[in-house]
C-alpha positions as CSV (number, residue, x, y, z in Angstrom):
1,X,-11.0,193.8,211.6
2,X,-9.6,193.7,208.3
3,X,-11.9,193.8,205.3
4,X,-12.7,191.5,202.6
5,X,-10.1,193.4,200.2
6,X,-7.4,192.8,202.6
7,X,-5.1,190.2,200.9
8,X,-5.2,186.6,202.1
9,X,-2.1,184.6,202.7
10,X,-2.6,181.1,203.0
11,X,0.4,179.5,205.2
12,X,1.1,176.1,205.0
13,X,3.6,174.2,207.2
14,X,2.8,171.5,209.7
15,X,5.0,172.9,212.3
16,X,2.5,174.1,214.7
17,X,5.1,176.6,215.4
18,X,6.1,178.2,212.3
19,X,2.7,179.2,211.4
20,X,2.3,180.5,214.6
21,X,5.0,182.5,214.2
22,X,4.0,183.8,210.3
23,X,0.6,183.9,210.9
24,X,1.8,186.7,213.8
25,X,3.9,188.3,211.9
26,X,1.8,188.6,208.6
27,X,-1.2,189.7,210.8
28,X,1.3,192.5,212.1
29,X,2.0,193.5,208.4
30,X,-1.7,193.9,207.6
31,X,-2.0,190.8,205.7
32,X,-5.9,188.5,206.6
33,X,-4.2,184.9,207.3
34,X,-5.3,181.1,206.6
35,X,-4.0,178.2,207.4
36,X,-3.0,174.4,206.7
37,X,-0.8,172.1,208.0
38,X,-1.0,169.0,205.4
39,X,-1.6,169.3,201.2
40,X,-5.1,168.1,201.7
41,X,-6.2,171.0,204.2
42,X,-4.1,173.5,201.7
43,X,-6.0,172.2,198.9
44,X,-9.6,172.7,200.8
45,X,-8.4,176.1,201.8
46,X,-7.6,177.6,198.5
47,X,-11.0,176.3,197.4
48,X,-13.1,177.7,200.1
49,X,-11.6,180.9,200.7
50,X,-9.3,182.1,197.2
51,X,-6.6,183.5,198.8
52,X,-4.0,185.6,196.9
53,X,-1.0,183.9,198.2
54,X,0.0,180.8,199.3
55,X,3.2,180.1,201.6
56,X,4.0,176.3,200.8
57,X,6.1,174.1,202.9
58,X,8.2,171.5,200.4
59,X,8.1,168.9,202.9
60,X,4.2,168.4,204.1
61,X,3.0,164.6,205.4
62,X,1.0,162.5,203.1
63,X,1.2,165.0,199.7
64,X,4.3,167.0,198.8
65,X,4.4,170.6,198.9
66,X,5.3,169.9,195.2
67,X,2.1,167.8,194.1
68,X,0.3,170.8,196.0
69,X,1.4,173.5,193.9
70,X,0.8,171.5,190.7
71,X,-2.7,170.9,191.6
72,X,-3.1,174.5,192.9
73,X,-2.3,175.7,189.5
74,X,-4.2,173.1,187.5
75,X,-7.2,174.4,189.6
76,X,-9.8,177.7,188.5
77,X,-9.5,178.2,192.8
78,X,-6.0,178.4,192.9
79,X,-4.4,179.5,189.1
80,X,-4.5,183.4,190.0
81,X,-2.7,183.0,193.4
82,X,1.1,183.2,193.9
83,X,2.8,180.7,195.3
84,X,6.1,181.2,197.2
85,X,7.7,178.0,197.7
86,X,9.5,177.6,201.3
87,X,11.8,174.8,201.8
88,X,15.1,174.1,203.5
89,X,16.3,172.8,199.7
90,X,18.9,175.3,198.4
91,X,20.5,173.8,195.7
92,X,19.7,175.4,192.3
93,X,18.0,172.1,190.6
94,X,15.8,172.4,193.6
95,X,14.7,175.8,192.9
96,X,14.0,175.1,189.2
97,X,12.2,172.1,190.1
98,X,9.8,174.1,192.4
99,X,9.7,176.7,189.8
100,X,8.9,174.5,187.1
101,X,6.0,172.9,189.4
102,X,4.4,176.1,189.1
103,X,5.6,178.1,192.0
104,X,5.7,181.7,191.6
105,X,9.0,182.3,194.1
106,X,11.1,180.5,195.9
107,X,12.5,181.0,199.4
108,X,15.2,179.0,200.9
109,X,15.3,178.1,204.9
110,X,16.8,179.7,207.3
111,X,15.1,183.0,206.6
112,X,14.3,186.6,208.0
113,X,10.3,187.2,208.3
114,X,11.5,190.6,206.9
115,X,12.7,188.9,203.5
116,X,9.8,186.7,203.5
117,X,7.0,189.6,203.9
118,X,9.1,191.2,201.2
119,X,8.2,188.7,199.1
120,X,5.1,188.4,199.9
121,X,4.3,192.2,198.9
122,X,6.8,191.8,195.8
123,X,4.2,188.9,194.3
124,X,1.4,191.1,195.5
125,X,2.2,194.1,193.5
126,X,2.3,192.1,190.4
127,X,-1.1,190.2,190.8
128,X,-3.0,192.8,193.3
129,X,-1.5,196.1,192.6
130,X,-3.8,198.0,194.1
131,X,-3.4,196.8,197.3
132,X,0.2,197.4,197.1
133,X,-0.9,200.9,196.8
134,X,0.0,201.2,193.2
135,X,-2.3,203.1,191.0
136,X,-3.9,201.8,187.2
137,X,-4.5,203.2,184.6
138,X,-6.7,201.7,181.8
139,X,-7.6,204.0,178.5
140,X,-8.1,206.9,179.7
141,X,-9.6,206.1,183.3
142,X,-6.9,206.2,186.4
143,X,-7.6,204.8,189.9
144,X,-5.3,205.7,193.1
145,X,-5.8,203.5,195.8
146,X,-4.0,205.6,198.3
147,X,-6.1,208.9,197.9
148,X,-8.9,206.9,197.1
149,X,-9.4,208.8,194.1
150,X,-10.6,208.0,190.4
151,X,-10.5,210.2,186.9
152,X,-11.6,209.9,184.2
153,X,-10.4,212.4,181.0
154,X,-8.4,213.8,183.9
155,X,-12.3,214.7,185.7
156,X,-12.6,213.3,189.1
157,X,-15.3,210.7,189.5
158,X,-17.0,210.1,192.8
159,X,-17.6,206.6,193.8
160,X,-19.0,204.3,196.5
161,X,-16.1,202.1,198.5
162,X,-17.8,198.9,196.8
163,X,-17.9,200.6,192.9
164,X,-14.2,201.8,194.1
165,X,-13.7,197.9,194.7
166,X,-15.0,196.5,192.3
167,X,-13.4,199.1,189.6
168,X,-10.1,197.8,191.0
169,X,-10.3,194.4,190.6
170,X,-11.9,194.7,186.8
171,X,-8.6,197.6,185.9
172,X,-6.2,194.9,187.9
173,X,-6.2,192.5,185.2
174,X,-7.9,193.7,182.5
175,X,-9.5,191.8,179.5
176,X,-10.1,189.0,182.0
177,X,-13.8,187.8,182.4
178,X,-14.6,188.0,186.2
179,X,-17.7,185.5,187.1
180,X,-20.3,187.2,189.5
181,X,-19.6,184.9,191.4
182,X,-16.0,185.7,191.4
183,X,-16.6,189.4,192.0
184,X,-18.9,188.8,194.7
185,X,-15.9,186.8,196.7
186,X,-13.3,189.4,195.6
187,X,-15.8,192.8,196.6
188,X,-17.3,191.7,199.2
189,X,-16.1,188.4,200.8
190,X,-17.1,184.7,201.1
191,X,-18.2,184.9,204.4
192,X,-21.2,187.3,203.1
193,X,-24.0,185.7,201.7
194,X,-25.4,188.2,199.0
195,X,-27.6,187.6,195.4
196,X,-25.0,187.5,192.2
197,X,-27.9,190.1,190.7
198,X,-26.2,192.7,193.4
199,X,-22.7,192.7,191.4
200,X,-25.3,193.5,188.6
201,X,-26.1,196.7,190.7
202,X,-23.1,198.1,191.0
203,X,-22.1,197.4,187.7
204,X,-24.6,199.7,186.5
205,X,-23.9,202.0,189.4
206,X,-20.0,202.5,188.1
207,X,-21.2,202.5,184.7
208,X,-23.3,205.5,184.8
209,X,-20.5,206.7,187.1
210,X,-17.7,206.6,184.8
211,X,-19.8,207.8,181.4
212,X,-21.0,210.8,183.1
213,X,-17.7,212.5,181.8
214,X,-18.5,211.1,178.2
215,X,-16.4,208.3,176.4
216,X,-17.5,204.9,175.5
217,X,-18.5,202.2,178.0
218,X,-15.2,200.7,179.6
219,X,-17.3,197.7,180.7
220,X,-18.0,195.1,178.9
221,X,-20.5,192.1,179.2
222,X,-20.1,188.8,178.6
223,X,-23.5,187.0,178.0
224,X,-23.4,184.2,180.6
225,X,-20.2,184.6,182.2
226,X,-19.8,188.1,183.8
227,X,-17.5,191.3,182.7
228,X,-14.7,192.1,181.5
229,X,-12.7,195.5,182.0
230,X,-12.0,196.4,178.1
């Protein structure tokens, strides 16, 4: 079973089956998989369960893949994701309309599932680097998510798989201010029903971690909204 660091692709098409089809393949890939087959169950979805990107049909009943993606985007849920547009639409004032909505790519039907996992991983590595297997480096701290292995000052540092976590998603993108509540989702799931005082825990746990080689405190806090990596 894949864990709760696993990226989530949301796929939304009401062709019962095309998402069978996707949600197989992407599974295959190593991908965790949601699904929708209208706007209003895509919109509910990226809500509930923050995934990291969102396969969106053009041509949905009721709401438009197009009003979909604008209120994806207008949304705290939904801003961070990456939305690849799909659509049968291949003329270029297409594209830029979809683009301009707020969609991240764009992928014209008929298409390989090669191309479109391609994709997928391509707007992964930009917004979830690390679990495209690319390493980060932040000041003078480096984190390699294929050997598992962190420095600091070019000393190795030995942490837990959840401080490992949760030092990845604070060097992903840093200067943002991650919620507890957001961390909690991102470290260890929404389907796990755990105290915001536990991301407190491991904060202080990687803390002491990374200034036991010396250096100033990477970390910081922000009084009544979380922490922030720099």
């Amino acid at each position: 079973m894949a864990d709760a660091d696993t990226p989530l692709v949301l796929i939304v098409d009401d062709e019962a089956a095309q998402l069978a089809l996707l949600s197989y393949n992407l599974k295959a890939a190593g991908f965790r998989i949601a699904t929708a087959k209208d706007g209003d169950e895509a919109l509910l979805a990226v809500a509930e369960q923050g995934p990291d990107v969102i396969l969106l049909d053009w041509m949905l009943p009721r709401l438009s893949g197009l009003e979909v993606c604008r209120q994806i985007k207008a949304t705290g849920a939904g801003r961070d994701a990456a939305v690849i547009m799909v659509s049968a639409r291949s003329e270029e004032s297409d594209r830029v309309r979809g683009l301009e909505t707020g969609a991240d790519d764009y992928i014209v039907k008929p298409y390989s599932v090669a191309e479109l996992i391609a994709r997928v991983r391509a707007n992964l590595r930009r917004l979830r680097p690390t679990a495209a297997g690319q390493a980060l480096e932040v000041g003078d701290i480096r984190l390699d998510p294929d050997t598992h292995r962190v420095t600091r000052q070019g000393q190795v540092l030995h942490l837990g798989p959840t401080e490992f976590r949760l030092l990845g998603a604070l060097m992903e993108r840093p200067g943002k201010v991650w919620t507890r509540e957001a961390l909690l989702d991102r470290v260890w799931g929404r389907e796990i029903y755990i105290d915001t005082r536990t991301v407190d825990v491991h904060v202080g746990r990687l803390r002491k971690t990374l200034l036991s080689q010396g250096g100033e405190d990477p970390i910081r806090t922000v009084r009544g909204a979380g922490y922030a990596m720099g």
